[in-house]
C-alpha positions in Angstrom: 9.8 -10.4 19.2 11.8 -11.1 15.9 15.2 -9.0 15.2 13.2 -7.0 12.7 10.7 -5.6 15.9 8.2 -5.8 13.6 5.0 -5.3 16.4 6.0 -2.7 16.7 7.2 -1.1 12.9 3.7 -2.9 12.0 1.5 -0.4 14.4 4.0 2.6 13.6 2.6 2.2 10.0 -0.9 1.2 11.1 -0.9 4.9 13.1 0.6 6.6 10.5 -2.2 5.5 8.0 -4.7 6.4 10.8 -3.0 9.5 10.9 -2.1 10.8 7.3 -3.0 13.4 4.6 -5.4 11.3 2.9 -9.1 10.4 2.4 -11.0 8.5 4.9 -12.4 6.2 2.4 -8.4 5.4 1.3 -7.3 5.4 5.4 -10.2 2.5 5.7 -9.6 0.5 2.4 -6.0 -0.3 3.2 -6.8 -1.0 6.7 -9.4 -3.8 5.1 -6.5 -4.4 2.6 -4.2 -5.2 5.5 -6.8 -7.1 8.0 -7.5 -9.5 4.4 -3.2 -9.9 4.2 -3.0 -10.9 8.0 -5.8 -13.1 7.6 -4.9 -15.1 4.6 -1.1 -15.5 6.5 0.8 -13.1 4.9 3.8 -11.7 7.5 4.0 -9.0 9.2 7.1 -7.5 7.7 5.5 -8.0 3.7 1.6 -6.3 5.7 3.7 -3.6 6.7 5.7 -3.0 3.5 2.5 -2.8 1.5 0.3 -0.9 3.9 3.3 1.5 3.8 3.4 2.2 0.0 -0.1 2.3 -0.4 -0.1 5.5 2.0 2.7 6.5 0.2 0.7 6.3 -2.9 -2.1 7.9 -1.8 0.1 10.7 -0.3 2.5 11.6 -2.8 1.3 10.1 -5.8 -2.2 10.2 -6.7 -4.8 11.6 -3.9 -7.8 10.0 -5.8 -9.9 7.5 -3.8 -8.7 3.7 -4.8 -12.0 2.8 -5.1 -12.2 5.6 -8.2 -9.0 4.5 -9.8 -8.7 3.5 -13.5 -6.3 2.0 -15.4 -5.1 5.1 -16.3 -4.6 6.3 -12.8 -2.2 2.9 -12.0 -0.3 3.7 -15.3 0.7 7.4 -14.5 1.4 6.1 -11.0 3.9 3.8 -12.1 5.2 6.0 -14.7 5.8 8.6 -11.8 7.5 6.3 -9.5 9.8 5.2 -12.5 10.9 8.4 -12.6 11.8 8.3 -9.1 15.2 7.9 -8.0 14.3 4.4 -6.4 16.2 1.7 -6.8 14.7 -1.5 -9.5 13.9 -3.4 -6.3 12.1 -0.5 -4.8 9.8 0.4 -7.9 9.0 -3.3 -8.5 7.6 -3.1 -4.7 5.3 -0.6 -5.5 4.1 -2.3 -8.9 3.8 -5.8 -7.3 1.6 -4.0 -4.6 -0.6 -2.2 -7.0 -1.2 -5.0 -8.7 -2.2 -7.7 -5.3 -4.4 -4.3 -4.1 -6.0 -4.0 -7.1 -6.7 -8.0 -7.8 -7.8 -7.9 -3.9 -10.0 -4.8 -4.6 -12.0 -5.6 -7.6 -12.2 -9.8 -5.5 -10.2 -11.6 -8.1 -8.4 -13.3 -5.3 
């Protein structure tokens, strides 16, 4: 176990997704998203981080299957979050995650 405990902060997301407001097709497409990140060796901490904003996405943001996003949907996403009060490195989170989800989800990896 590293300082960050992050076993267990991994499953606390992982239950929360399982757990959440949103649709079962979005609940099961970022638990693929996040078995592809483990497998290909990304850590745990960066897994958890983007498991956590896409359920934030899908909760707060835009309740629209992923699978049925457009480019428009992404766009008025972001625009929302920028009108957030998040900080610079909190909004470029969420945009660098949209964008490997979305690479990973149409398989341009």
């Amino acid at each position: 176990m590293g300082i960050y405990n992050e076993k267990n902060s991994f499953e606390r997301e992982i239950a929360r997704v399982q757990s959440a407001a949103i649709s079962d097709e979005n609940k099961n497409v970022i638990l693929e998203f996040k078995s592809y990140l483990i497998a290909t060796r990304i850590g745990i901490l960066r897994t958890t981080r983007y498991v956590n904003i896409l359920r934030q996405i899908s909760q707060r943001y835009n309740s629209k299957n992923y699978s049925d996003w457009t480019k428009k949907d992404v766009i008025e996403t972001l625009e929302k979050i920028e009108m957030e009060d998040y900080s610079p490195y909190t909004k470029k989170e969420f945009d660098k995650t949209l964008k490997r989800f979305f690479k990973w989800s149409k398989g341009e990896n």
